[in-house]
C-alpha positions as CSV (number, residue, x, y, z in Angstrom):
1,X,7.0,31.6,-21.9
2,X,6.9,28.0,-23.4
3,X,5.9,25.2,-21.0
4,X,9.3,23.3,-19.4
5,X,9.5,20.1,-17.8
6,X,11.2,19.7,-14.6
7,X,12.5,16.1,-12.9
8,X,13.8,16.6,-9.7
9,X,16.3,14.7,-7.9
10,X,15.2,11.9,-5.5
11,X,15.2,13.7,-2.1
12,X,15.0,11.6,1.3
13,X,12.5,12.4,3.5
14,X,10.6,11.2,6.2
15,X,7.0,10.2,5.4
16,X,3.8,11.3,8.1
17,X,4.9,8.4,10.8
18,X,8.3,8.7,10.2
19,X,9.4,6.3,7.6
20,X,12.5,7.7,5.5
21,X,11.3,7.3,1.4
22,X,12.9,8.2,-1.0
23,X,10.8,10.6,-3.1
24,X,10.8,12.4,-6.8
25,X,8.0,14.8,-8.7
26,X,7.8,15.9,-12.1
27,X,6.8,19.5,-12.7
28,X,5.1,20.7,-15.5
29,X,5.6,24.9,-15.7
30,X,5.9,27.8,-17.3
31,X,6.3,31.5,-17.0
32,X,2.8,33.4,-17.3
33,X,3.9,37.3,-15.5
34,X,8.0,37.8,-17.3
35,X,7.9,41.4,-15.0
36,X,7.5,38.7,-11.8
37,X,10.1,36.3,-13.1
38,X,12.5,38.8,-13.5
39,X,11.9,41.1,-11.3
40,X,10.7,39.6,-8.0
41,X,12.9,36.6,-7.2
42,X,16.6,36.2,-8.1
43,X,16.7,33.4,-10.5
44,X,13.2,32.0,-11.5
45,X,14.6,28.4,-12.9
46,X,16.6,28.2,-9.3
47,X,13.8,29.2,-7.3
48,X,11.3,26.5,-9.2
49,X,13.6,23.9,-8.1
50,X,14.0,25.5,-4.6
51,X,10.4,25.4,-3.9
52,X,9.4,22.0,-6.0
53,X,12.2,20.7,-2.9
54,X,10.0,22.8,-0.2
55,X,6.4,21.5,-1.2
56,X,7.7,17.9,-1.8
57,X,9.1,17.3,1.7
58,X,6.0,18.8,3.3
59,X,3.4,16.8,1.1
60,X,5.3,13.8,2.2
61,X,5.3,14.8,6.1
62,X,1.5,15.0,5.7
63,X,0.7,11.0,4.6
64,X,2.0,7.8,5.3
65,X,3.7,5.9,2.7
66,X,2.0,2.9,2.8
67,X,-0.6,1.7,5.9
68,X,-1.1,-2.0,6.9
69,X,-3.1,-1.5,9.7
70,X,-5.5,1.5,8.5
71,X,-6.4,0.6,4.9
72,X,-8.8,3.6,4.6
73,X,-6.6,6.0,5.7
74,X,-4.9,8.0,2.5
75,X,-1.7,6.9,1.5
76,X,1.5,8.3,-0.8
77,X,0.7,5.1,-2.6
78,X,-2.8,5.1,-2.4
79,X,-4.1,8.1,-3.1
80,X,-2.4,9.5,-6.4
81,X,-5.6,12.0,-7.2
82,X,-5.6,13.4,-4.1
83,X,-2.0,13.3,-3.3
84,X,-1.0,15.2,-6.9
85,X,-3.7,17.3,-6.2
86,X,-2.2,18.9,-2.7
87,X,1.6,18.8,-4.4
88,X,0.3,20.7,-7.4
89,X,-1.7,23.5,-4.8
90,X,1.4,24.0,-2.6
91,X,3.4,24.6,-5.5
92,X,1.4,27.0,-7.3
93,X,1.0,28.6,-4.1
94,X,4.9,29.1,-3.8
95,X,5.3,29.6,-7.4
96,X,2.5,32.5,-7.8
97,X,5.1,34.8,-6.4
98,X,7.7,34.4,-9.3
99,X,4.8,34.9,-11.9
100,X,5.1,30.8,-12.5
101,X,2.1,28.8,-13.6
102,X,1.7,25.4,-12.5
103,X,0.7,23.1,-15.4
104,X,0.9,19.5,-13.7
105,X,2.9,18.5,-10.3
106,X,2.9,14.8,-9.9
107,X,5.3,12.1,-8.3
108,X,7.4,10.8,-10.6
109,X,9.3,8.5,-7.9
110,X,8.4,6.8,-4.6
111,X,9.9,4.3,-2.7
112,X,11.2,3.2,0.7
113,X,15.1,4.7,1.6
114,X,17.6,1.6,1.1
115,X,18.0,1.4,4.5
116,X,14.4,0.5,5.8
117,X,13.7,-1.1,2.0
118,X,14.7,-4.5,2.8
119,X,12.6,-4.7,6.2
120,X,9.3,-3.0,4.9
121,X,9.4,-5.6,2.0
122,X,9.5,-8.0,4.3
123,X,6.5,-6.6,6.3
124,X,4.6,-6.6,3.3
125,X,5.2,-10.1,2.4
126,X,4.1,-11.1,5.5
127,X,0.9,-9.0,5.6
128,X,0.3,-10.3,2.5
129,X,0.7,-14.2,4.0
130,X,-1.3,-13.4,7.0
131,X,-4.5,-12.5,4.5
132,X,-4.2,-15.2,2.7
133,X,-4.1,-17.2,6.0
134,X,-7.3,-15.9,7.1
135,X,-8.8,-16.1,3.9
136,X,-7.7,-20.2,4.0
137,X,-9.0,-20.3,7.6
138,X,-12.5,-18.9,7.0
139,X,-12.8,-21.3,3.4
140,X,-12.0,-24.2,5.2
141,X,-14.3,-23.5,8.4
142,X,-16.8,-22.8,6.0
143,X,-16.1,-26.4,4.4
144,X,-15.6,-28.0,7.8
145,X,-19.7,-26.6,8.7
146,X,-20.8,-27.9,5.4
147,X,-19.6,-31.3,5.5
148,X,-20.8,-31.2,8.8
149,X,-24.1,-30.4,8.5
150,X,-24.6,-32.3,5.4
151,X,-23.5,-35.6,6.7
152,X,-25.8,-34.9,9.5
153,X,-28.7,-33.7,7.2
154,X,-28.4,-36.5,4.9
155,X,-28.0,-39.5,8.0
156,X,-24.5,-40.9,6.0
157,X,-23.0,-41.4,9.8
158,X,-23.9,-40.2,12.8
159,X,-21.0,-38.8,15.4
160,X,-20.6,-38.3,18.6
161,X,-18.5,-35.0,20.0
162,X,-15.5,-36.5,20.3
163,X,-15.4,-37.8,16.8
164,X,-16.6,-34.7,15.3
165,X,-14.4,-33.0,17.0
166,X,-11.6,-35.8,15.0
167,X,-13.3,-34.9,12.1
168,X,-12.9,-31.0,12.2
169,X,-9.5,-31.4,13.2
170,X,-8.5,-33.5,10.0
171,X,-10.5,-31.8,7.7
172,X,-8.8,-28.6,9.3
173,X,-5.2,-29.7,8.8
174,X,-5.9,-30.9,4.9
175,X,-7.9,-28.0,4.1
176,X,-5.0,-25.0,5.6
177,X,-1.7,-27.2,5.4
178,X,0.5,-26.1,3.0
179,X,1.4,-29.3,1.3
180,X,-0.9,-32.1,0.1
181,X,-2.7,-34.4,2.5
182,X,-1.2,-38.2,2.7
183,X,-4.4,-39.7,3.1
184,X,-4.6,-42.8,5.4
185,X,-7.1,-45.5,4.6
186,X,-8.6,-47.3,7.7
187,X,-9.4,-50.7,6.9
188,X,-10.8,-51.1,10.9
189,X,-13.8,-51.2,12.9
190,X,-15.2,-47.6,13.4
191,X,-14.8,-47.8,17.2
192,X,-10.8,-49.5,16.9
């Protein structure tokens, strides 16, 4: 009746859209009815690691593993509360039988199967680059407004369309390029 610790192996699966992880849980249990454990399923230590297997693969089917284009939708990586949660009430569903009680279920291991691993790193990266893109775009519009309006505000110089429009486009370039602006000094008329 003492409390036993269980690390299952690392089972492939697919995830809710499909993906194949790679997925473990750790299982905290113990025997609470000895009459059940011995007397209504075969082998109780074979049938926790039996059903740990069961409620693993369909806890997995039900969420994504990760989500780049929903980010409020619940996740295997997201959600640990909630995801723990439904692992630990499927298995002390399927464990009630054998007179088992369900101390803590939780995911000790999560990751993408090695052959999808490489190309979903990849797609993080470049979700990853593509925020910090936009975030770089809207600073540097925000700057480009600024300088705008201030110079007009403040009468420095006075511009016509077509050299604002000159001006947005270099200030644009300096302020998003990834390397440091060469900058060119103009020792000319305005209008040359």
């Amino acid at each position: 009746m003492r409390a036993r610790n269980f690390d299952s192996e690392k089972i492939k699966v697919n995830d809710k859209v499909g993906n194949p992880i790679q997925i473990g849980v750790i299982l905290v249990w113990q025997v609470r009815d000895t009459f059940k454990a011995a007397f209504e399923v075969d082998n109780y230590e074979n049938f926790v690691r039996i059903q740990s297997d069961a409620a693993v693969r369909t806890m997995a089917g039900s969420y994504p593993y990760d989500n780049f284009d929903n980010e409020s939708e619940m996740t295997l990586r997201s959600g640990h509360a909630e995801v723990n949660s439904m692992l630990e009430d499927h298995l002390k569903s399927r464990l009630e039988i054998a007179g088992i009680h369900v101390i803590e279920a939780r995911i000790g291991y999560l990751a993408y199967a090695p052959e999808i691993a490489s190309a979903m790193l990849r797609r993080q990266q470049a979700t990853a680059v593509v925020a910090a893109r936009f975030k770089i775009v809207e600073g540097a519009v925000s700057m480009v407004q600024m300088a705008i309006d201030q110079l007009s505000r403040e009468n420095i110089i006075q511009l016509d369309e077509e050299r604002k429009a000159a001006m947005v486009s270099n200030l644009m370039v300096v302020l998003c390029g990834d390397k440091d602006a060469t900058p060119v000094v103009n020792t000319g008329t305005l209008h040359n």
